[in-house]
C-alpha atoms as a printed R data frame, in Angstrom:
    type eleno elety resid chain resno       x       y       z
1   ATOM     1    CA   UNK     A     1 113.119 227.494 116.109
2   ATOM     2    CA   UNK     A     2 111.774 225.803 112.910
3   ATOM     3    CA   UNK     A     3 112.875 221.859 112.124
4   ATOM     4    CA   UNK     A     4 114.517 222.675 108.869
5   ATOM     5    CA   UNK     A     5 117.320 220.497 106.455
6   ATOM     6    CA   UNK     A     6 120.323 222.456 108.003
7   ATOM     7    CA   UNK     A     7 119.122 220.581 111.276
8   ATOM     8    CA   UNK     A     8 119.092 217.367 109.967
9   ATOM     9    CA   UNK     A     9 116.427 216.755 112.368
10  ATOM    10    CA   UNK     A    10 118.497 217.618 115.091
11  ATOM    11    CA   UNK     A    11 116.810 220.489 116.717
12  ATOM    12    CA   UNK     A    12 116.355 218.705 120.139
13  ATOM    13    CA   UNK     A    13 120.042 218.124 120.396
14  ATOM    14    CA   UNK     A    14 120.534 221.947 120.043
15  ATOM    15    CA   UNK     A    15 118.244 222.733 122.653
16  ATOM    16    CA   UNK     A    16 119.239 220.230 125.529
17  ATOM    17    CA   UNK     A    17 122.967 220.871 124.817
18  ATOM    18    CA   UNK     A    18 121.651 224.462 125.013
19  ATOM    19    CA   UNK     A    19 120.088 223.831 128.224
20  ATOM    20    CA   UNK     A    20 122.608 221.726 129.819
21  ATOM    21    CA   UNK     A    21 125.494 225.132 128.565
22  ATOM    22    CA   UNK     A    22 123.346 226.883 131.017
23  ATOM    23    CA   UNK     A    23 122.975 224.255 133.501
24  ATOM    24    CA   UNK     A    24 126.811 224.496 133.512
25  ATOM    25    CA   UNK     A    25 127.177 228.015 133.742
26  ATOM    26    CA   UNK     A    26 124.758 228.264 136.947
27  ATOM    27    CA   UNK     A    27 126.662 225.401 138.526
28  ATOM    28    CA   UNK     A    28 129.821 227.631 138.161
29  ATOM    29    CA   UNK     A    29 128.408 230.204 139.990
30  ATOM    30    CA   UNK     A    30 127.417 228.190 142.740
31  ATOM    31    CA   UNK     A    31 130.773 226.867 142.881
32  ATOM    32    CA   UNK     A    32 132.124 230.688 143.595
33  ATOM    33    CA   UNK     A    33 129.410 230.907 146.223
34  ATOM    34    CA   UNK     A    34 130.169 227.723 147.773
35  ATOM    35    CA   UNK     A    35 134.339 228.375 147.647
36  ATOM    36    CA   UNK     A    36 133.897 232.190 149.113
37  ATOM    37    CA   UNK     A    37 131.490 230.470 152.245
38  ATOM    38    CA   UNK     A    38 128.357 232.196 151.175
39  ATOM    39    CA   UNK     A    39 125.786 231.026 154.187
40  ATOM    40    CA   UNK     A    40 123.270 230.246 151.525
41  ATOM    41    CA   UNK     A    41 125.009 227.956 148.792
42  ATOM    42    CA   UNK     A    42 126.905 226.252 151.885
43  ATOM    43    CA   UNK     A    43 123.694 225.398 153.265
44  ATOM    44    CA   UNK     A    44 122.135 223.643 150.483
45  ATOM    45    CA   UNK     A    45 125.712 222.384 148.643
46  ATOM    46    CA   UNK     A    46 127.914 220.128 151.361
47  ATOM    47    CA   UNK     A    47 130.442 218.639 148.953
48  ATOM    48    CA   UNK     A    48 131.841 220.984 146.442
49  ATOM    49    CA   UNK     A    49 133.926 218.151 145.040
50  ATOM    50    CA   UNK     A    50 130.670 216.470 144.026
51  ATOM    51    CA   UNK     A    51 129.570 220.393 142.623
52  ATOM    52    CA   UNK     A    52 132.757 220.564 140.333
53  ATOM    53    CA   UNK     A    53 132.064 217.000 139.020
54  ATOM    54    CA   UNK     A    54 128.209 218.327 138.335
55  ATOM    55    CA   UNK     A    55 129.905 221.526 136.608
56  ATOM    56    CA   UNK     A    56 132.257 219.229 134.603
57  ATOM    57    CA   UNK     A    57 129.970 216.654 133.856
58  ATOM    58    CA   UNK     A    58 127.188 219.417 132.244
59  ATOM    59    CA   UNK     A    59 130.168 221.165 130.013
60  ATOM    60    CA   UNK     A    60 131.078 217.317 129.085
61  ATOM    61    CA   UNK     A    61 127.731 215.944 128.124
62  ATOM    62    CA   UNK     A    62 126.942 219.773 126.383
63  ATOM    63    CA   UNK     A    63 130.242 219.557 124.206
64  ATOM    64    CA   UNK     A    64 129.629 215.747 123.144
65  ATOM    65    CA   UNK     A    65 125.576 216.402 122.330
66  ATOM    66    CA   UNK     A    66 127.129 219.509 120.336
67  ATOM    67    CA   UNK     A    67 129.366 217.341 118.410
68  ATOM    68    CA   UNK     A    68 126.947 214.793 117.616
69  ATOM    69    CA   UNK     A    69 125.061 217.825 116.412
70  ATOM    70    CA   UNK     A    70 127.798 218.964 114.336
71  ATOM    71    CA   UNK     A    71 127.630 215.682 112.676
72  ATOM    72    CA   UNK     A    72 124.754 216.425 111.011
73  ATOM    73    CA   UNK     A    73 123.543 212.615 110.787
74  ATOM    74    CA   UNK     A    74 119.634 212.313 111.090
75  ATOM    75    CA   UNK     A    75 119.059 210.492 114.137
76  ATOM    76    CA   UNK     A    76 115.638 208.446 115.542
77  ATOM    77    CA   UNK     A    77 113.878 210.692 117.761
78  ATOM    78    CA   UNK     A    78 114.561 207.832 120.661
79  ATOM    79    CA   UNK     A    79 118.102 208.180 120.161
80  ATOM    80    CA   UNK     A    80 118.157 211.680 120.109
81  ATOM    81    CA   UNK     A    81 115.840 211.928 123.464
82  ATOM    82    CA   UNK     A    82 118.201 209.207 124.582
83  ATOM    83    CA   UNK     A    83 121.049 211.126 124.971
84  ATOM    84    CA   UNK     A    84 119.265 214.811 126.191
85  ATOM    85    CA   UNK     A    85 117.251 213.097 128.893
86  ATOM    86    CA   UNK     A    86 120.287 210.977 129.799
87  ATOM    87    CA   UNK     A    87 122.991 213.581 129.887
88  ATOM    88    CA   UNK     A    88 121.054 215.658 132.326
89  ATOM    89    CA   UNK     A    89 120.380 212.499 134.625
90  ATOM    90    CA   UNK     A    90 123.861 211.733 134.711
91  ATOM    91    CA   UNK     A    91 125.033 214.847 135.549
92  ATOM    92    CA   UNK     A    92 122.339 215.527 138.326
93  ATOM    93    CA   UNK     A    93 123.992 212.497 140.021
94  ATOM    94    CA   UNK     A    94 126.598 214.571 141.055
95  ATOM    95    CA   UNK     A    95 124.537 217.190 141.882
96  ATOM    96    CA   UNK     A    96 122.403 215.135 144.151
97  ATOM    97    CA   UNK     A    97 125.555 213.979 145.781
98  ATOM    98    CA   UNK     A    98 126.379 217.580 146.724
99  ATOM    99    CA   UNK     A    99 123.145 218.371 148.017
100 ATOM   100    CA   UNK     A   100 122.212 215.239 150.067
101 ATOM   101    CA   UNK     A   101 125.196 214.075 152.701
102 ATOM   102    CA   UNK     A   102 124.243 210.353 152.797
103 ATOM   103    CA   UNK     A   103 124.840 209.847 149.416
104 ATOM   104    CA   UNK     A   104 128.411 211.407 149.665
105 ATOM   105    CA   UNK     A   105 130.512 208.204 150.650
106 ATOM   106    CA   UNK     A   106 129.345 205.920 148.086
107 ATOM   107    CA   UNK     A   107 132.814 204.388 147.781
108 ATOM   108    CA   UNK     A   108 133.220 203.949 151.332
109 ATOM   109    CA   UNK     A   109 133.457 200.423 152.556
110 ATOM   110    CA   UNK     A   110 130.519 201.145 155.494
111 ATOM   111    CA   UNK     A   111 128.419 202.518 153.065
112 ATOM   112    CA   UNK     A   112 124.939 201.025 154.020
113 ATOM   113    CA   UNK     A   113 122.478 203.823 153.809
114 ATOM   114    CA   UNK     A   114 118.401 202.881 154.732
115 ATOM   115    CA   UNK     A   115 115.609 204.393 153.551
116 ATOM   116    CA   UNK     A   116 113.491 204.692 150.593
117 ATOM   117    CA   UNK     A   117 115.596 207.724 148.906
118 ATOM   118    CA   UNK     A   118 119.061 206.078 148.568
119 ATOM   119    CA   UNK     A   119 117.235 202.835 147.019
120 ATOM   120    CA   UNK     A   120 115.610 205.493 144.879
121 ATOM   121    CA   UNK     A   121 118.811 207.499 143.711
122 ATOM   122    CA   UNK     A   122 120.312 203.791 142.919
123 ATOM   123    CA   UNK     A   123 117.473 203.067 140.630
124 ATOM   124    CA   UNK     A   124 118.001 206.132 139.338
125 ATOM   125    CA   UNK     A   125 121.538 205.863 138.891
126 ATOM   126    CA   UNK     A   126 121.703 202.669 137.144
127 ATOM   127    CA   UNK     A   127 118.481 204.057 134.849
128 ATOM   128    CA   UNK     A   128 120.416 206.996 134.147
129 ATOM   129    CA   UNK     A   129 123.621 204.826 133.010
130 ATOM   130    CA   UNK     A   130 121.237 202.812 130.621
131 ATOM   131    CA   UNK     A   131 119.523 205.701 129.501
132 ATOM   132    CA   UNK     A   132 122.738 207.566 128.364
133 ATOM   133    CA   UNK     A   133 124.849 204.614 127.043
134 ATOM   134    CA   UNK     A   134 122.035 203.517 124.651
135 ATOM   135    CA   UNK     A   135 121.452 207.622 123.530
136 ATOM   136    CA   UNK     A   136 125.432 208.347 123.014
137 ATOM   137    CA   UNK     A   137 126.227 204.821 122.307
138 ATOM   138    CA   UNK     A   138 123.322 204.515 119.322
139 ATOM   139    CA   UNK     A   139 124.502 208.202 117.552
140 ATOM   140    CA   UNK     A   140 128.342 206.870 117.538
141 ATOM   141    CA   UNK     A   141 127.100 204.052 115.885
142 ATOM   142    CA   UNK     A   142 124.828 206.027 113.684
143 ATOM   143    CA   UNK     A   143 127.308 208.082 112.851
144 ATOM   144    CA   UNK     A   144 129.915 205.897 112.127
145 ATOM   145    CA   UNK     A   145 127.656 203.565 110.115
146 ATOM   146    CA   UNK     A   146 126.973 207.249 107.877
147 ATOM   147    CA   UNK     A   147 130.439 207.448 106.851
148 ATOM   148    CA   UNK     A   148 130.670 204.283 105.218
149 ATOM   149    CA   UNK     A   149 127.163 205.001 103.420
150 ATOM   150    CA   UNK     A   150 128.710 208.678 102.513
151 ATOM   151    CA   UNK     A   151 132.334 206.903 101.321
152 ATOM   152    CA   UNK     A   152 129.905 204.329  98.816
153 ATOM   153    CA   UNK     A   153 128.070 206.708  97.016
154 ATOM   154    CA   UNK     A   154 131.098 209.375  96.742
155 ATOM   155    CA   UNK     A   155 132.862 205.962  94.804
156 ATOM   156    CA   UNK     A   156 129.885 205.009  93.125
157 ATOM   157    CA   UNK     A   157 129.164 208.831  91.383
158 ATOM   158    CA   UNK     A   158 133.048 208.874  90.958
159 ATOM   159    CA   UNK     A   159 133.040 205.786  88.525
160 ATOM   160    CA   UNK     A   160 130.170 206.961  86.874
């Protein structure tokens, strides 16, 4: 696919809220694996709570990239990378939760887990946090900042 004007520049969003559709739509599957007790998808998911919240959490970040898309409101390519990178990351937390027991109880008050990986998923975690809340938090503003832009030069060629 071409970058062309009805894009607005926006090809990337297309593709990661593409990829992230499909994301969803495996993670569904799974789920049905997981809820009928298939011996494979039990083995490698152990909290299908934490594999719903993935599922959710792809269809959410898809449907919000898709409507920031719809906006059609060039965006910096940072911005735009911003919220594709950080949109999977977030929702892989969950997914990581499913797959990897010690990271399950989070919120429990004995949570104290040692080792390299969970220091590693909490830098991750917190990165991932950043990462998104700059990408979706720079397009709102982007986009909000566009319809007062838009609303001046519709008054200005209307007094003309």
């Amino acid at each position: 696919m071409n970058q062309d004007s009805r894009h607005s520049g926006n090809v990337l969003l297309l593709r990661g809220a593409a990829l992230w559709l499909l994301m969803a739509l495996f993670l569904a599957w799974c789920l049905v694996g997981t809820s009928l007790g298939v011996p494979f998808m039990t083995m490698i998911f152990k909290g299908f709570h934490r594999l719903l919240q993935a599922h959710i959490d792809f269809l959410l970040m898809s449907a919000l990239i898709f409507g920031v898309y719809s906006a059609k409101v060039p965006l910096p390519w940072h911005v735009s990378w911003s919220m594709v990178i950080g949109a999977f990351t977030n929702s892989s937390m969950f997914l990581f939760m499913s797959m990897f027991p010690i990271l399950l109880d989070a919120k429990a008050d004995n949570f104290a887990p040692e080792g390299i990986f969970p220091m590693f998923f909490h830098f991750y975690l917190f990165t991932s946090i950043s990462v998104t809340t700059y990408g979706f938090g720079m397009a709102a503003i982007i986009i909000f900042r566009s319809t007062f832009a838009t609303s001046q030069k519709n008054l200005i060629s209307e007094d003309l």
